[in-house]
ZAMARGU-4260 file (C-alpha; in steps of 0.2 Angstrom, whole numbers, plus 5000, padded with zeros to 4 digits):
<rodrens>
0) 5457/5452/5550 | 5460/5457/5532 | 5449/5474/5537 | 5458/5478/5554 | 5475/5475/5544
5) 5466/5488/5530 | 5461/5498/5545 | 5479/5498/5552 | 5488/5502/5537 | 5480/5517/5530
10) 5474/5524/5548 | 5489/5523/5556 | 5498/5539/5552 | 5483/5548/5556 | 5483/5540/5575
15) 5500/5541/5578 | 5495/5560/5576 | 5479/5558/5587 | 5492/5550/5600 | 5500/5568/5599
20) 5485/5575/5611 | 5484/5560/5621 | 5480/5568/5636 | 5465/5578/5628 | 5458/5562/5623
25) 5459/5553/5637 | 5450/5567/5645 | 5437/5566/5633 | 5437/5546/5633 | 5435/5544/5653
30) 5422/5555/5653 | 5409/5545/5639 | 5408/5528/5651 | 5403/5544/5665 | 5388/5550/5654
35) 5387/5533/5647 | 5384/5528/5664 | 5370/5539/5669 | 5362/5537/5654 | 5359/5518/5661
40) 5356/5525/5676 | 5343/5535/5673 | 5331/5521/5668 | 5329/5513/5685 | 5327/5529/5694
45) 5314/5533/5680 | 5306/5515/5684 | 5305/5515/5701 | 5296/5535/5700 | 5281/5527/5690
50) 5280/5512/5702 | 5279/5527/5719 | 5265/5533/5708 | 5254/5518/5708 | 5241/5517/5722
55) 5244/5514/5741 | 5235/5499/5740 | 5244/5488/5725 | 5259/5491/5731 | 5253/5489/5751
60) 5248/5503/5757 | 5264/5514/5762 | 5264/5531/5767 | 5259/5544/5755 | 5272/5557/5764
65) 5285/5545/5764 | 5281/5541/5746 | 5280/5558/5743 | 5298/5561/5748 | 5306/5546/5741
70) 5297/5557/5723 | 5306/5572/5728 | 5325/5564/5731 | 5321/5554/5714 | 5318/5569/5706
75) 5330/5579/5714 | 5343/5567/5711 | 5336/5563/5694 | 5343/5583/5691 | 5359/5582/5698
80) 5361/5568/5686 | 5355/5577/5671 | 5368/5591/5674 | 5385/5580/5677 | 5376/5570/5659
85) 5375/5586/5651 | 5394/5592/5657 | 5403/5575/5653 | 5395/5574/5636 | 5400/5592/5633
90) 5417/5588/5641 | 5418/5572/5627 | 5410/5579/5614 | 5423/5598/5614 | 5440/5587/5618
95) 5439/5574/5606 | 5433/5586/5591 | 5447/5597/5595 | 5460/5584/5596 | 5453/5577/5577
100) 5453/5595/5573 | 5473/5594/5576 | 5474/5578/5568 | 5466/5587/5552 | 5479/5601/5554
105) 5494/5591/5558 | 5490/5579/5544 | 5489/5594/5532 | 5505/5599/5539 | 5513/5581/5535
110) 5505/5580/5515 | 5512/5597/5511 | 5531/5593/5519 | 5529/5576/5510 | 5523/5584/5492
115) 5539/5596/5494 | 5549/5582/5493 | 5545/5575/5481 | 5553/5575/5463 | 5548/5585/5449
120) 5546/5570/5438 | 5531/5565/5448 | 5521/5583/5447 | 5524/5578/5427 | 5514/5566/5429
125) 5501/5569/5442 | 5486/5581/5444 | 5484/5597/5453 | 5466/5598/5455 | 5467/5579/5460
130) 5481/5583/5473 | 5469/5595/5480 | 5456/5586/5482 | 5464/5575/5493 | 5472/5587/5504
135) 5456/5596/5506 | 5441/5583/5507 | 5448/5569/5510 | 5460/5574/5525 | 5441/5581/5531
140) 5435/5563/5531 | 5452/5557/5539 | 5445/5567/5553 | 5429/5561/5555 | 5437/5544/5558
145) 5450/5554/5572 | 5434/5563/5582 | 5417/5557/5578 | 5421/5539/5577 | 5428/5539/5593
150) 5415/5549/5601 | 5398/5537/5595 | 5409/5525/5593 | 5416/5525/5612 | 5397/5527/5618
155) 5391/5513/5609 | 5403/5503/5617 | 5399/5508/5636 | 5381/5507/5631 | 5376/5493/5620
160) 5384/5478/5632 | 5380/5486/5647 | 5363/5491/5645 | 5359/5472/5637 | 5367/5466/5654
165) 5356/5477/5665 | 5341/5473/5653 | 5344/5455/5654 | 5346/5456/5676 | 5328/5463/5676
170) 5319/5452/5662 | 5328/5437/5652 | 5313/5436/5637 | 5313/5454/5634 | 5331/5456/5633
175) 5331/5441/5621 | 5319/5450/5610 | 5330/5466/5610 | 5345/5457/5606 | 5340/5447/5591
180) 5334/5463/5582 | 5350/5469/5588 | 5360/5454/5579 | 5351/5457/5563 | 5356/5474/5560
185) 5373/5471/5564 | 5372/5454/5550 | 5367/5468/5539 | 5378/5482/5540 | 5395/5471/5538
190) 5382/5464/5523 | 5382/5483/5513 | 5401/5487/5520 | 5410/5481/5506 | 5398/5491/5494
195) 5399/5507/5503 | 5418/5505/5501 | 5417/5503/5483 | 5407/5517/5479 | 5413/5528/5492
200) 5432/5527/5482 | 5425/5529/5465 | 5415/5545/5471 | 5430/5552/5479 | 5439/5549/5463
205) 5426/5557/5453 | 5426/5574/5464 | 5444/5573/5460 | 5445/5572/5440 | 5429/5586/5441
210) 5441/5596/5453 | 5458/5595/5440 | 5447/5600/5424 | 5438/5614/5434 | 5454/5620/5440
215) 5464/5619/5421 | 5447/5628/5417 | 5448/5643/5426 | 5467/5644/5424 | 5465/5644/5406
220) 5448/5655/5404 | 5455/5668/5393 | 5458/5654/5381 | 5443/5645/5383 | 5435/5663/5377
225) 5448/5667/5362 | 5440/5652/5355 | 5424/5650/5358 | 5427/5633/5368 | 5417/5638/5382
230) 5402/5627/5374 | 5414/5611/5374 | 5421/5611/5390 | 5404/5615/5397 | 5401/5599/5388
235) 5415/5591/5398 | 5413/5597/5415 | 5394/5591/5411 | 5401/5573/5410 | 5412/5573/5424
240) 5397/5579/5433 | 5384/5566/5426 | 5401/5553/5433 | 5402/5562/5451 | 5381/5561/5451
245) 5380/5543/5446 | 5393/5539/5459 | 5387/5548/5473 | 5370/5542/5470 | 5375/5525/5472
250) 5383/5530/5487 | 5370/5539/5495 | 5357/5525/5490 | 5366/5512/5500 | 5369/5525/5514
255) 5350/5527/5514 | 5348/5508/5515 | 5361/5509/5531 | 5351/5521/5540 | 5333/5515/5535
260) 5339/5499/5540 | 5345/5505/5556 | 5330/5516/5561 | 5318/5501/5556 | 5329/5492/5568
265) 5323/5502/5583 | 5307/5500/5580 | 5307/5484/5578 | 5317/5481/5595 | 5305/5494/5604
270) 5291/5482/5599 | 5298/5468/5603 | 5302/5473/5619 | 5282/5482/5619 | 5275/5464/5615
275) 5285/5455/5625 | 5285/5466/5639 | 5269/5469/5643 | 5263/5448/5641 | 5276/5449/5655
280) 5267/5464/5665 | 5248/5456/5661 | 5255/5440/5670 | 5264/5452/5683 | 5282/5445/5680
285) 5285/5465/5677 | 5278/5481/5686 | 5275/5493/5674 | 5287/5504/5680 | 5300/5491/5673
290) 5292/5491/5658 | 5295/5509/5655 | 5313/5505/5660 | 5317/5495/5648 | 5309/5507/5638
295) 5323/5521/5641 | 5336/5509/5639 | 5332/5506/5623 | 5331/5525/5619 | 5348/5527/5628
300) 5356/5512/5618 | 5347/5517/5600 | 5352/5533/5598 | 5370/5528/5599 | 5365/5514/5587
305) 5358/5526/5574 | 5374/5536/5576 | 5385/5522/5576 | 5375/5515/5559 | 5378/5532/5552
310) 5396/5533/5556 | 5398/5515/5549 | 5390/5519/5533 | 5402/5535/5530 | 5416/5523/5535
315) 5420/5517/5519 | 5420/5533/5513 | 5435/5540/5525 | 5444/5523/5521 | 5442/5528/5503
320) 5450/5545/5506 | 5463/5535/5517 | 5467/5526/5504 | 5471/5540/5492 | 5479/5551/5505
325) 5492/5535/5508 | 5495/5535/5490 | 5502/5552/5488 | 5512/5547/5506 | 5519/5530/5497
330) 5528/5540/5482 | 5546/5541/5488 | 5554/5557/5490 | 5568/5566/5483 | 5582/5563/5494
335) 5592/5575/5500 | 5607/5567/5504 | 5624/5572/5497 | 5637/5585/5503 | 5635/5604/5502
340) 5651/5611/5498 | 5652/5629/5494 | 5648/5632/5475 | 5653/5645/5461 | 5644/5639/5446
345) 5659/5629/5437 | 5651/5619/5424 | 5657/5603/5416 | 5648/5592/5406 | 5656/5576/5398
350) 5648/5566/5386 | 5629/5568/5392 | 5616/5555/5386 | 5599/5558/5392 | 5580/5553/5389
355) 5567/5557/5399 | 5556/5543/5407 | 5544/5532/5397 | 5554/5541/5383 | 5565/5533/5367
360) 5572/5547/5360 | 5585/5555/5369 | 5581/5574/5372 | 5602/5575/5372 | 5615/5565/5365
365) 5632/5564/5368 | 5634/5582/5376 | 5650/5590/5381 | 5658/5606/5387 | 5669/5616/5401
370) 5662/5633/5407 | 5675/5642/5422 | 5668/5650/5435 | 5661/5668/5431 | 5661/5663/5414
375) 5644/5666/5403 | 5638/5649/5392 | 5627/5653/5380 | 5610/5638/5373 | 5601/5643/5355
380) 5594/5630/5345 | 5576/5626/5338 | 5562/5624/5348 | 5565/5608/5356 | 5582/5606/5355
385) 5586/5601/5374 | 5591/5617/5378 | 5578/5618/5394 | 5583/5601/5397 | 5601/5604/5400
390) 5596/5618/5413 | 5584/5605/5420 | 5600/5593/5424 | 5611/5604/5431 | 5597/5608/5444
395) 5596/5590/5445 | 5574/5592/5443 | 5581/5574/5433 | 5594/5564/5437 | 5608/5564/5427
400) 5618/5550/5422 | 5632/5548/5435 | 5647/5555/5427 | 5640/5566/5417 | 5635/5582/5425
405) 5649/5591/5436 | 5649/5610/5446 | 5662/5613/5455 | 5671/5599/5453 | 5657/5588/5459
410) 5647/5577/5454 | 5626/5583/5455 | 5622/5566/5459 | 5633/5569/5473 | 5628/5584/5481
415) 5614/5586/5492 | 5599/5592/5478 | 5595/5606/5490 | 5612/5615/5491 | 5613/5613/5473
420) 5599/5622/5470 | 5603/5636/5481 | 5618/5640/5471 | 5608/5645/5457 | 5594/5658/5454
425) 5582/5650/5439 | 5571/5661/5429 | 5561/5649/5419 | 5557/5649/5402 | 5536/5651/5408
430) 5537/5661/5422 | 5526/5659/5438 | 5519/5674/5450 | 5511/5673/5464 | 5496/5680/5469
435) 5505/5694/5479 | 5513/5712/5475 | 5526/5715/5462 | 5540/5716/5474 | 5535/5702/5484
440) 5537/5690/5468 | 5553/5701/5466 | 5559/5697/5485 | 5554/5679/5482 | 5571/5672/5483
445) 5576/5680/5498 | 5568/5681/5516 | 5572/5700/5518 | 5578/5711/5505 | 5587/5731/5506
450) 5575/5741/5496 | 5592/5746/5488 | 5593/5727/5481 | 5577/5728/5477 | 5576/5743/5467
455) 5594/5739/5458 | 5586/5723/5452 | 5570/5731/5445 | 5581/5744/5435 | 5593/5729/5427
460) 5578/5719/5421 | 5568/5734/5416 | 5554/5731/5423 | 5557/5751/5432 | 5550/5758/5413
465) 5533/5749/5417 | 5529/5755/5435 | 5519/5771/5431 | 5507/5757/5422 | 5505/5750/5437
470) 5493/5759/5449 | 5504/5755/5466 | 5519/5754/5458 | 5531/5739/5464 | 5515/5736/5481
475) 5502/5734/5465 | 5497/5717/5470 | 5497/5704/5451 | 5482/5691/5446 | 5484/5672/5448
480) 5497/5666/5439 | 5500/5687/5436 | 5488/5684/5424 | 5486/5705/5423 | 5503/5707/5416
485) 5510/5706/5401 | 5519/5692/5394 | 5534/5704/5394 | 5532/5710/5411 | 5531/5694/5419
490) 5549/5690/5414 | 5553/5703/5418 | 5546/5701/5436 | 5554/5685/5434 | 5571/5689/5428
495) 5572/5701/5442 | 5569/5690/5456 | 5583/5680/5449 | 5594/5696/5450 | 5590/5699/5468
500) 5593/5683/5472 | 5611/5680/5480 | 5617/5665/5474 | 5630/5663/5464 | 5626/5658/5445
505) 5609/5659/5436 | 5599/5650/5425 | 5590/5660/5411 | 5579/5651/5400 | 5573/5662/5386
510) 5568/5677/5398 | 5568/5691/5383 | 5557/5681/5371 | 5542/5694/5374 | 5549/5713/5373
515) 5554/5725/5362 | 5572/5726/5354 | 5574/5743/5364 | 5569/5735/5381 | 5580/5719/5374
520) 5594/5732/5372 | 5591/5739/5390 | 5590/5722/5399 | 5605/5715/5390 | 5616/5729/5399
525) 5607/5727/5413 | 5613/5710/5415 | 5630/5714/5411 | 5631/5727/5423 | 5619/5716/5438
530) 5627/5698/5435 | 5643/5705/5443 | 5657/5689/5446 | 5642/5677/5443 | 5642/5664/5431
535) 5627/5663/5417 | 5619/5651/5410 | 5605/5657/5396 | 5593/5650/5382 | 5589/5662/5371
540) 5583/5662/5353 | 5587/5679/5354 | 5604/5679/5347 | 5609/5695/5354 | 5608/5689/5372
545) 5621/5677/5368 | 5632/5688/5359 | 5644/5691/5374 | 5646/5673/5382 | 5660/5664/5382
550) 5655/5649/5375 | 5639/5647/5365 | 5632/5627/5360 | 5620/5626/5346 | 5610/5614/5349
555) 5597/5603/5336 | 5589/5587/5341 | 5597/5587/5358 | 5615/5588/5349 | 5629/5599/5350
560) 5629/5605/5332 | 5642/5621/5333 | 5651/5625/5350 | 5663/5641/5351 | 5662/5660/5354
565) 5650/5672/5346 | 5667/5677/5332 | 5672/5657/5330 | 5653/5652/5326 | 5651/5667/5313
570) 5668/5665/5305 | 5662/5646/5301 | 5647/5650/5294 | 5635/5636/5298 | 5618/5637/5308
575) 5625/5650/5321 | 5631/5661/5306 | 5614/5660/5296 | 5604/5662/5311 | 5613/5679/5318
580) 5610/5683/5296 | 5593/5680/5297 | 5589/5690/5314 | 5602/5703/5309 | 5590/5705/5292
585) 5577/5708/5302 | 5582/5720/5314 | 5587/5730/5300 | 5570/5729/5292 | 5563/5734/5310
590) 5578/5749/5308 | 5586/5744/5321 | 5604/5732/5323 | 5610/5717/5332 | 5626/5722/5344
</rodrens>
């Protein structure tokens, strides 16, 4: 009972999808008892051939041509039959994979709407090579269970009770030899089930950590070759792979043992039934013709058993993926409840406390400010300071403490995380591309964008003084990760699509750290010029971006050090004031000066 419950539980999703092409299915299911049923009919036509060939006189002298025709309409039928086998298996075989193909798809469809649900704080914590794996492979095995399972699994049902039935009307010793050898391999399969289980989980799990590293290693070859680690990650993968061999050696040894075991079972139940058999046809409680009936049952009812062995054996293996495909189902999603009121970007922040989970120290303490919409709020600080984190909160990617963080007028925790989010076009502080052309990561915010918008948005983050490097201009399609751009280039592509968004505010998180003062110099106005009535919210350690907001928080250890405008922080010379010193001597070293 405990197994069917196991069954139930991490199956069911994937039948309530199978139930979505019912009518597929129970095509496919109606006609395996038809093939099912010729298979067991086919015996005794077989049977009563031979005995038509024995002579006139041991079977009392009929007429030849009499016999003769009787042959022909065995034979004859023994065709038909042959063909409507071959269509209902065919018929089976193409509508029950295609509905375990949908299952597969559907399933694929679910995990991905599910995992876009979830919260940011769980891909903190979770593996992508891992979540990979189970979408791919193990979704794979789900299937097997949706369509293979059904199909040998369906046939070996028809055929296994019927055919002993019919077996044990003609002959009750033979049939008691058949079934005994019948009842030990069954003893021993549920014997090696639990095993297979085991082993088939840990080698699922292994594919997956080989899968994560594989995947962090070719994301990161260029530094893999910068410094000469290639050598020692080979060294890694090496174990992982020794882990994923060892595992799947187990596996397949016992998977082995199933099908030997299995195979040695029909041969062991065809001599039985060869032993007992023909003692019964010596002392003529059998015609030899029944003999070779049995005989054909037996072949129709072990090759389903080898089949079905073989389905049982890789079993384990698809709960195990079952298992792990729940898992990633079980996490709770983000919810998206809340009200989605119209928002400007109206920032108020009152006395924010914050640590991030599993974390002592608060990454910001005691946090307070006002910022009107259309206004421009300003975030320096060290390397650490919780400026990132701040931006993080107001996009609720973590939940503030209620009271804390307000836009609009509204509590975050309030409003529904989507509509929040949509208010504000983010350019993070690492940028992502896609694999796709420059002005589709550009257009990424928007489904259809003027080329007009498009191009003004390409000037105000300068990325327009670049496109004669690129051999297709704005269609040249970028790397993984636009890994063949430069560091500068891809915030820049970044920083664009957050100006060709429409939303009203943005997020800037350190988007000018990688150019050159006179590219700085060009963004900076084009940012005035392209924010329009928006309101602004920018980290910088780039004191110059921050030069024209209208309210800038200096920030170290996650507190509010110095608040004010650019003029009240440089007339109170403290950290703002030595900063802009600093950077303003080194501009002037570089020749040129800060605004």
């Amino acid at each position: 009972m405990q197994f069917v419950r196991t069954l139930q539980q991490n199956f069911g999703r994937s039948w309530r999808l199978l139930l979505r092409h019912r009518w597929s299915v129970l095509a496919g299911l109606l006609c395996i008892p038809v093939h099912s049923a010729i298979l067991l009919w086919t015996p005794r036509l077989f049977g009563e051939a031979i005995d038509m060939l024995r002579p006139a006189a041991a079977i009392g002298g009929d007429d030849p041509a009499a016999r003769r025709q009787q042959l022909q309409a065995v034979c004859g039928l023994l065709l038909g039959l042959a063909l409507l086998e071959g269509i209902a298996r065919y018929v089976a075989r193409k509508t029950l994979i295609d509905a375990s193909r949908h299952v597969e798809r559907d399933l694929k469809d679910a995990l991905m709407a599910h995992l876009g649900r979830l919260p940011v704080a769980w891909y903190d914590r979770s593996r992508t090579g891992d979540i990979v794996s189970r979408m791919t492979q193990d979704i794979e095995l789900v299937r097997f269970v949706m369509g293979p399972l059904l199909l040998h699994g369906g046939s070996a049902v028809c055929l296994l009770p019927t055919g002993m039935w019919l077996m044990a009307q003609m002959n009750v010793p033979v049939t008691l030899a058949a079934a005994a050898a019948f009842a030990l391999l069954f003893a021993l399969l549920r014997l090696f089930m639990p095993r297979l289980h085991k082993w088939s989980k840990r080698a699922q799990e292994a594919i997956g950590d080989l899968s994560q590293r594989a995947q962090e290693d070719f994301a990161g070859i260029r530094v893999l070759f910068q410094f000469g680690a290639t050598a020692r990650e080979r060294a890694a993968m090496a174990t992982r792979n020794r882990r994923y061999l060892f595992a799947n050696l187990r596996l397949v040894r016992l998977r082995a043992l199933v099908n030997a075991v299995t195979h040695s079972t029909s041969g062991v139940v065809t001599l039985g039934v060869l032993v007992v058999g023909g003692y019964e046809v010596v002392h003529d409680q059998l015609t030899a013709g029944q003999l070779f009936q049995f005989i054909l049952y037996l072949a129709a009812m072990l090759f389903p058993l080898e089949i079905l062995g073989w389905t049982l054996a890789t079993m384990p293996r698809a709960l195990a993926a079952a298992v792990r495909i729940e898992e990633l189902f079980a996490v709770a999603p983000e919810s998206d409840a809340g009200i989605a009121p119209p928002l400007r970007g109206a920032l108020v922040v009152r006395g924010l406390t914050y640590s991030y989970p599993e974390q002592e120290r608060p990454a910001l303490r005691n946090v307070s400010f006002e910022l009107p919409a259309g206004g421009k709020l300003g975030l320096c600080g060290p390397v650490g300071s919780g400026k990132s984190t701040l931006l993080a909160l107001v996009l609720r990617f973590y939940d503030p403490p209620r009271g804390t963080v307000f836009v609009d007028g509204h509590d975050v925790l309030d409003l529904r995380p989507s509509a929040l989010r949509a208010a504000f076009a983010y350019a993070p502080q690492e940028p992502f591309l896609f694999s796709d052309t420059i002005a589709a990561n550009v257009a990424f915010a928007r489904d259809a964008m003027p080329a007009a918008a498009l191009a003004t948005a390409v000037v105000n983050s300068a990325l327009d003084q670049d496109l004669d490097q690129f051999p297709l201009g704005l269609e040249t399609v970028v790397g993984e990760r636009g890994v063949t751009l430069s560091g500068g280039q891809k915030q820049r592509v970044s920083l664009a699509r957050a100006l060709a968004s429409e939303r009203s505010a943005l997020l800037l998180d350190d988007t000018i750290s990688a150019v050159d003062p006179a590219t700085e110099r060009r963004i900076l106005a084009g940012l005035r010029s392209g924010r329009g009535a928006r309101s602004m919210l920018v980290a910088s350690h780039r004191l110059s971006a921050l030069a024209d907001a209208d309210l800038i928080l200096a920030f170290d250890a996650g507190v509010v050090q110095e608040q004010g405008s650019h003029r009240e922080l440089l007339a109170r010379g403290g950290s703002y004031a030595a900063a802009w010193r600093r950077q303003s001597e080194a501009r002037a070293l570089e020749g040129e000066e800060l605004p």
